[in-house]
N, CA, C and O atoms as a printed pandas DataFrame, in Angstrom:
     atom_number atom_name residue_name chain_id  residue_number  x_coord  y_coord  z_coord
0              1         N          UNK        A               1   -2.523  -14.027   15.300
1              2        CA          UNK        A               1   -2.817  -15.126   14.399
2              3         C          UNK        A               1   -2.660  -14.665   12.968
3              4         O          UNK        A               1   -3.094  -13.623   12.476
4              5         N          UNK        A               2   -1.971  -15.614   12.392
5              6        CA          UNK        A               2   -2.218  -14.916   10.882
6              7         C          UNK        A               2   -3.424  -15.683   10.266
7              8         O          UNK        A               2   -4.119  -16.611   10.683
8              9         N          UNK        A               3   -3.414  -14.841    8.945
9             10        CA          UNK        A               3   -4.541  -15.031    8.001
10            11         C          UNK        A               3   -4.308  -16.363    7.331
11            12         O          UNK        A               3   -4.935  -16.472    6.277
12            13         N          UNK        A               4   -3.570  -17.405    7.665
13            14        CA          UNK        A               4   -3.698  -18.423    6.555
14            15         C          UNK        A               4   -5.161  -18.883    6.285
15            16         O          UNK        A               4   -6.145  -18.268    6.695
16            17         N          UNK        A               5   -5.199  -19.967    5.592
17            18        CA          UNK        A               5   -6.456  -20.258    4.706
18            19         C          UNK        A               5   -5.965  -22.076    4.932
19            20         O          UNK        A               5   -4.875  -22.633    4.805
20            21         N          UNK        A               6   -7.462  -22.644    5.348
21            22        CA          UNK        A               6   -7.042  -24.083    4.927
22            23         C          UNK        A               6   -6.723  -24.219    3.143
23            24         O          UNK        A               6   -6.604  -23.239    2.407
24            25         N          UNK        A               7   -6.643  -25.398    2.778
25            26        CA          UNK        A               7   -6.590  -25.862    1.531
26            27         C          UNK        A               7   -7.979  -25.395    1.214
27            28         O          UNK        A               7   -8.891  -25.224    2.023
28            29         N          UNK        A               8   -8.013  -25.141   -0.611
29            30        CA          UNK        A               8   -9.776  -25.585   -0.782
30            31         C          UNK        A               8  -10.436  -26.973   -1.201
31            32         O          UNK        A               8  -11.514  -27.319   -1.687
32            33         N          UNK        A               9   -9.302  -27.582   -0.790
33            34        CA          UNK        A               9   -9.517  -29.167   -0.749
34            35         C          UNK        A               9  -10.794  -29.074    0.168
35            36         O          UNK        A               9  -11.921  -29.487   -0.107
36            37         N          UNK        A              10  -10.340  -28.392    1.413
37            38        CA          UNK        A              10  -10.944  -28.541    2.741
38            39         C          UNK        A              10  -12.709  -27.737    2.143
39            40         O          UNK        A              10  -12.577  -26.523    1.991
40            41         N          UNK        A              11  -13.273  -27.935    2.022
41            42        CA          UNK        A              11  -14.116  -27.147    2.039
42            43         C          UNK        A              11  -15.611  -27.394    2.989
43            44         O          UNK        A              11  -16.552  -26.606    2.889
44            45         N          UNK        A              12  -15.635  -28.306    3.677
45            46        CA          UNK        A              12  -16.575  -28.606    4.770
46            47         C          UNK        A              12  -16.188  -27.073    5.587
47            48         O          UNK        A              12  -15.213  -26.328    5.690
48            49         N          UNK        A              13  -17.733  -27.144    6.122
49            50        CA          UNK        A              13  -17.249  -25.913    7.222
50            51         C          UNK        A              13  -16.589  -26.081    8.573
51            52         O          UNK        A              13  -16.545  -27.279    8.856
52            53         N          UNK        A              14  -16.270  -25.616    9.137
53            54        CA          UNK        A              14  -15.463  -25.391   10.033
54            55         C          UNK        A              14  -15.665  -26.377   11.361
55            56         O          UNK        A              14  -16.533  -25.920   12.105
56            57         N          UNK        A              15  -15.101  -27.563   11.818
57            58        CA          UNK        A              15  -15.831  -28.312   12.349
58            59         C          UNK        A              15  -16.669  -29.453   11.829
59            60         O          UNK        A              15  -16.866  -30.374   12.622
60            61         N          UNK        A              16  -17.086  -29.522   10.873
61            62        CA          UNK        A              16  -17.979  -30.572   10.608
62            63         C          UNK        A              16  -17.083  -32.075   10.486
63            64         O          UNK        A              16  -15.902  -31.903   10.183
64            65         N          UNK        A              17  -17.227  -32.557   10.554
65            66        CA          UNK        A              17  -17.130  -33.799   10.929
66            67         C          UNK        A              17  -15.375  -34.122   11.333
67            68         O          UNK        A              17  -14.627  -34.709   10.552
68            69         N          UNK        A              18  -15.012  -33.685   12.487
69            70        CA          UNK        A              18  -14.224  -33.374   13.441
70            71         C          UNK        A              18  -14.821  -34.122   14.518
71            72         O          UNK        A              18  -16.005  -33.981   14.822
72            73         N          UNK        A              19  -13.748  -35.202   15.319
73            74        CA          UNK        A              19  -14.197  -35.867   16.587
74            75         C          UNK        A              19  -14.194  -34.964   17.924
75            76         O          UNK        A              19  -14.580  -35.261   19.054
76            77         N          UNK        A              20  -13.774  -34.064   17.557
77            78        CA          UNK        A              20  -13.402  -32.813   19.098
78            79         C          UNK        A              20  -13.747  -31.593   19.104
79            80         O          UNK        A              20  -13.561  -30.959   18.065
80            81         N          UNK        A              21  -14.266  -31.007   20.113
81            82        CA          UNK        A              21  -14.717  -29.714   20.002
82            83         C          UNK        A              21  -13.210  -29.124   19.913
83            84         O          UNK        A              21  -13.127  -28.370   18.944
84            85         N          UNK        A              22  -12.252  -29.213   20.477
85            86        CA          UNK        A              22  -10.530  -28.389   20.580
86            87         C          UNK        A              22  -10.088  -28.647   18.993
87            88         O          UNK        A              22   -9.052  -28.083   18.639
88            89         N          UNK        A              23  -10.785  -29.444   18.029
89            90        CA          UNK        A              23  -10.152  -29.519   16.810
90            91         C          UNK        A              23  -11.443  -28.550   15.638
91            92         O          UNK        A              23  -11.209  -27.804   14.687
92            93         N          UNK        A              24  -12.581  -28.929   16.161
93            94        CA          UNK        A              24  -13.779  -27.858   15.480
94            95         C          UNK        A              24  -13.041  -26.492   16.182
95            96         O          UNK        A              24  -12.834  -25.726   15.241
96            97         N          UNK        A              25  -12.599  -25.921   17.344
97            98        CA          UNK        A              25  -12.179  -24.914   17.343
98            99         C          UNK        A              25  -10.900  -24.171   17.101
99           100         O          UNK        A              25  -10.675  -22.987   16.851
100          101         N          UNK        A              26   -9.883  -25.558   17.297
101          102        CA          UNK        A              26   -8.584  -24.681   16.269
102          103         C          UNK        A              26   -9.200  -24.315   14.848
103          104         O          UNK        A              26   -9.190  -23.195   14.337
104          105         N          UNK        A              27   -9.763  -25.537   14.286
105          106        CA          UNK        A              27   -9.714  -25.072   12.737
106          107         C          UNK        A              27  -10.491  -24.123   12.416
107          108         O          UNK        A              27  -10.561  -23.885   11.211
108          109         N          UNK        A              28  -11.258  -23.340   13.293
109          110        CA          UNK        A              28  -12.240  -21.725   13.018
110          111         C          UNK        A              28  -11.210  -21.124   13.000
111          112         O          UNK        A              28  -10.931  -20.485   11.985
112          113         N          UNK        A              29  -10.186  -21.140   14.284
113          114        CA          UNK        A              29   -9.670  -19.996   14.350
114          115         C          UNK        A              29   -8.607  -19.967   13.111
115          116         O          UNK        A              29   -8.292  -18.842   12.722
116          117         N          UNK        A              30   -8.035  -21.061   12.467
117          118        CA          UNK        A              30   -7.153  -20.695   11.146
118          119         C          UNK        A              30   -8.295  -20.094   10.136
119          120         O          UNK        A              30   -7.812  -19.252    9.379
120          121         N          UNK        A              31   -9.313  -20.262    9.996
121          122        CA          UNK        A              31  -10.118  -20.277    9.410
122          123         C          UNK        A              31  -10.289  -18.257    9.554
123          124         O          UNK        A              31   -9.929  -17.436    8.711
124          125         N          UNK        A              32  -10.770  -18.063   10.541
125          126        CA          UNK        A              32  -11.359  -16.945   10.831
126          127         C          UNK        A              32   -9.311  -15.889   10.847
127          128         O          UNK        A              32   -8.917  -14.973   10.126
128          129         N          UNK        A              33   -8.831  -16.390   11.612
129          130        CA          UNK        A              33   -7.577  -15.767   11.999
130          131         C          UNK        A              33   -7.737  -14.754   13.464
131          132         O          UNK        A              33   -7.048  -13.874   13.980
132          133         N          UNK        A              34   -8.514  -15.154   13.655
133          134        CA          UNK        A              34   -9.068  -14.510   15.658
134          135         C          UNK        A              34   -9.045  -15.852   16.361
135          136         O          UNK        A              34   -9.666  -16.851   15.997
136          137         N          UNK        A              35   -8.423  -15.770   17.185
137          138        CA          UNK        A              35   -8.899  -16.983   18.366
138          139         C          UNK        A              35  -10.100  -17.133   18.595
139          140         O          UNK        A              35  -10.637  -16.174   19.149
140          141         N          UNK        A              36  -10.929  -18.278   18.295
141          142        CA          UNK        A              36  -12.134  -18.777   18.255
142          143         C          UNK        A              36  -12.147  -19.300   19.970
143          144         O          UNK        A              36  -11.181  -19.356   20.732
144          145         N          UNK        A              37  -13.786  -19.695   20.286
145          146        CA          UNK        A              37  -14.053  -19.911   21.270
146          147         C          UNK        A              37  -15.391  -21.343   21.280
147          148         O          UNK        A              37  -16.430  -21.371   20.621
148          149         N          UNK        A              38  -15.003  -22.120   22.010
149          150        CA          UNK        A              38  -15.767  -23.061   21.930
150          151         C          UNK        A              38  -17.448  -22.981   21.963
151          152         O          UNK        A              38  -17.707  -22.762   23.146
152          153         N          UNK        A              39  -18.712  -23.057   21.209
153          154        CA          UNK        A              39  -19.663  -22.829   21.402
154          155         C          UNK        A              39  -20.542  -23.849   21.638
155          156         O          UNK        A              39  -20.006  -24.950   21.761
156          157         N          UNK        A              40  -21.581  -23.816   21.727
157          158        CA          UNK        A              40  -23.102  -24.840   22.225
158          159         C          UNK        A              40  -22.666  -25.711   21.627
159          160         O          UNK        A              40  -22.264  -26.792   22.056
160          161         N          UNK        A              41  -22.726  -25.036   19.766
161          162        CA          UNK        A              41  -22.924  -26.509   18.809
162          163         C          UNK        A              41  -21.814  -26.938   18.653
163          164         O          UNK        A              41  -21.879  -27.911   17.901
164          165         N          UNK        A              42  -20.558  -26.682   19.043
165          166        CA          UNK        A              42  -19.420  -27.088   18.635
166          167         C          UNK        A              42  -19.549  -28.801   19.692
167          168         O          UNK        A              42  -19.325  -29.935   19.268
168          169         N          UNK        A              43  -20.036  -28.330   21.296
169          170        CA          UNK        A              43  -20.332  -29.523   22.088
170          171         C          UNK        A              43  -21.509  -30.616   21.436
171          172         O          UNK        A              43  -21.344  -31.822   21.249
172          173         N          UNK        A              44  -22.334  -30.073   21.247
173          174        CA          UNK        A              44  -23.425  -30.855   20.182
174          175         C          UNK        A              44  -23.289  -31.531   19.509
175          176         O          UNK        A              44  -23.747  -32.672   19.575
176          177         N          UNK        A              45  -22.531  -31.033   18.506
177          178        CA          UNK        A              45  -21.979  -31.752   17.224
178          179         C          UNK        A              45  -20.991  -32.755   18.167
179          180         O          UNK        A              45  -21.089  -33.963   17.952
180          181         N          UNK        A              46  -20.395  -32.464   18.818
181          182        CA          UNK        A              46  -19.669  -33.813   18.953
182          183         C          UNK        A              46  -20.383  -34.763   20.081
183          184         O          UNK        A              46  -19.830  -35.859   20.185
184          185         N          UNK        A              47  -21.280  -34.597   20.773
185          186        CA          UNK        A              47  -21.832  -35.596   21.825
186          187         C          UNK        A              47  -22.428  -36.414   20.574
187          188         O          UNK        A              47  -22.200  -37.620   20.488
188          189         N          UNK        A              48  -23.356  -35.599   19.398
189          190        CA          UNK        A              48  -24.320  -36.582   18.720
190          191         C          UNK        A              48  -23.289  -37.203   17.684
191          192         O          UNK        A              48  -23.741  -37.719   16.661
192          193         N          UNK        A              49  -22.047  -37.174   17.889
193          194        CA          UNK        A              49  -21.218  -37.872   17.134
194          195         C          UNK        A              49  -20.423  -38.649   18.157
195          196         O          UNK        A              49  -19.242  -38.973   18.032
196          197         N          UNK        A              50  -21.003  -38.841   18.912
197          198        CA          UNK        A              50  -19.987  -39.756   20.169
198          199         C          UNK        A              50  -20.417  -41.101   20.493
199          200         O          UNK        A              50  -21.117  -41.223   21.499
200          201         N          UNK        A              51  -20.088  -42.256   19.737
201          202        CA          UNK        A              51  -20.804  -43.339   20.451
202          203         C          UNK        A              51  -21.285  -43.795   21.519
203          204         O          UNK        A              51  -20.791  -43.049   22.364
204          205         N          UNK        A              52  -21.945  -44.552   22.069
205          206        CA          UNK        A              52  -21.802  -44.565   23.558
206          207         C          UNK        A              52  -20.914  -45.852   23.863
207          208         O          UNK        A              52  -20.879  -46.818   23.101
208          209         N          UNK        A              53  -20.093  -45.755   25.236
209          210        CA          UNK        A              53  -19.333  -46.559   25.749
210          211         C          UNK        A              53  -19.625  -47.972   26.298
211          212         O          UNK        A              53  -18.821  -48.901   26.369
212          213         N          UNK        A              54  -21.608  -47.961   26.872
213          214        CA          UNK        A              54  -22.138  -48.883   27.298
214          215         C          UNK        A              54  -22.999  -49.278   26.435
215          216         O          UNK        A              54  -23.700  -48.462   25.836
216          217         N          UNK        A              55  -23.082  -50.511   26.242
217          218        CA          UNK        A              55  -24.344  -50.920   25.699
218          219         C          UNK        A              55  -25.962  -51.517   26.350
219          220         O          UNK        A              55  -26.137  -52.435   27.152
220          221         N          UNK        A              56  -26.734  -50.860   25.852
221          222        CA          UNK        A              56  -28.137  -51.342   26.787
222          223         C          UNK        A              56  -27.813  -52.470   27.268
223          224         O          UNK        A              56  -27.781  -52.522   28.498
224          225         N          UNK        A              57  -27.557  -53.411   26.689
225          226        CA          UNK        A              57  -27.689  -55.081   27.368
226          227         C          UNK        A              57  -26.515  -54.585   28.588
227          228         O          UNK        A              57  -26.806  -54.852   29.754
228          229         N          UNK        A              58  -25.560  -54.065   28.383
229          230        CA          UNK        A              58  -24.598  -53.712   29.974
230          231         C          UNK        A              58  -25.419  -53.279   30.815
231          232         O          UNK        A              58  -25.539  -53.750   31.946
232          233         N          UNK        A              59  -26.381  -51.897   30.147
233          234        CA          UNK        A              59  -26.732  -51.376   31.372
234          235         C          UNK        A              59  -27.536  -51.736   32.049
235          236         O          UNK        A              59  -27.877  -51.340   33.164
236          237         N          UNK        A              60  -28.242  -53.237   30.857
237          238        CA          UNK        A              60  -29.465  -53.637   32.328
238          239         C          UNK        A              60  -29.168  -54.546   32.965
239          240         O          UNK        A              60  -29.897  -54.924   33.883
240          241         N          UNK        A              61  -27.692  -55.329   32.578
241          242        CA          UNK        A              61  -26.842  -56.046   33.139
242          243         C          UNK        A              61  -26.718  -55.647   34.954
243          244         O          UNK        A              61  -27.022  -56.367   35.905
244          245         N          UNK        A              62  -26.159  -54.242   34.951
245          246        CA          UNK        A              62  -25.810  -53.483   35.992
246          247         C          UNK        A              62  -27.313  -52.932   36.831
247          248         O          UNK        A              62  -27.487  -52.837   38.046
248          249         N          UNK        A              63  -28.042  -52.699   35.986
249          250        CA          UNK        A              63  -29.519  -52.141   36.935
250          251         C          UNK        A              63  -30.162  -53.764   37.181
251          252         O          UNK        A              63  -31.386  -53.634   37.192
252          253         N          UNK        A              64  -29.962  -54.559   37.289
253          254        CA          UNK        A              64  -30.075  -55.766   37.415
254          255         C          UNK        A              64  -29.400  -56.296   38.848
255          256         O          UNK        A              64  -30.006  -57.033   39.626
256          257         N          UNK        A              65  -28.145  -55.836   39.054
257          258        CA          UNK        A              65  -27.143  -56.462   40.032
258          259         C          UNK        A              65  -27.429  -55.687   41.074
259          260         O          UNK        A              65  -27.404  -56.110   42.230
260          261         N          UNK        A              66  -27.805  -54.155   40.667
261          262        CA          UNK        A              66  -28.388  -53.063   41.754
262          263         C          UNK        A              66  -29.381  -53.313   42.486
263          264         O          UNK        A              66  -29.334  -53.213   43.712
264          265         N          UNK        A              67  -30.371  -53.655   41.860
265          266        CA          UNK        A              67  -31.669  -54.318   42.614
266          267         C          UNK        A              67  -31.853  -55.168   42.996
267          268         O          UNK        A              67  -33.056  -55.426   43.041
268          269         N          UNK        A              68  -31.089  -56.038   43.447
269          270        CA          UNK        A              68  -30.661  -57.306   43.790
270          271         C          UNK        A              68  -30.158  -57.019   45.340
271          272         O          UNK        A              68  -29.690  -57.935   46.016
């Protein structure tokens, strides 16, 4: 890997507000210039940035039809 450098436009750290852990971890590794490895918070950071797909009123829609 080489040593490049993001811009210092970029200056958030590494990951932060990135929708993907595979994009929080390419950009360490330009960052660092070692192949980075996906960690805890890298998953963290993006679940608590992940909307959810269902909405309560769906889901009691569905736990509704179940008990039935």
């Amino acid at each position: 890997m080489s040593n490049r450098r993001r811009p210092s436009s970029c200056s958030a750290p590494p990951g932060a507000g990135k929708s993907t852990v595979a994009q929080a971890v390419f950009e360490r590794t330009l960052d660092t210039g070692t192949r980075a490895q996906p960690t805890t918070e890298d998953f963290l950071r993006t679940i608590s940035r992940t909307r959810p797909t269902v909405t309560t009123e769906m889901a009691l829609e569905f736990a509704d039809h179940t008990i039935r």
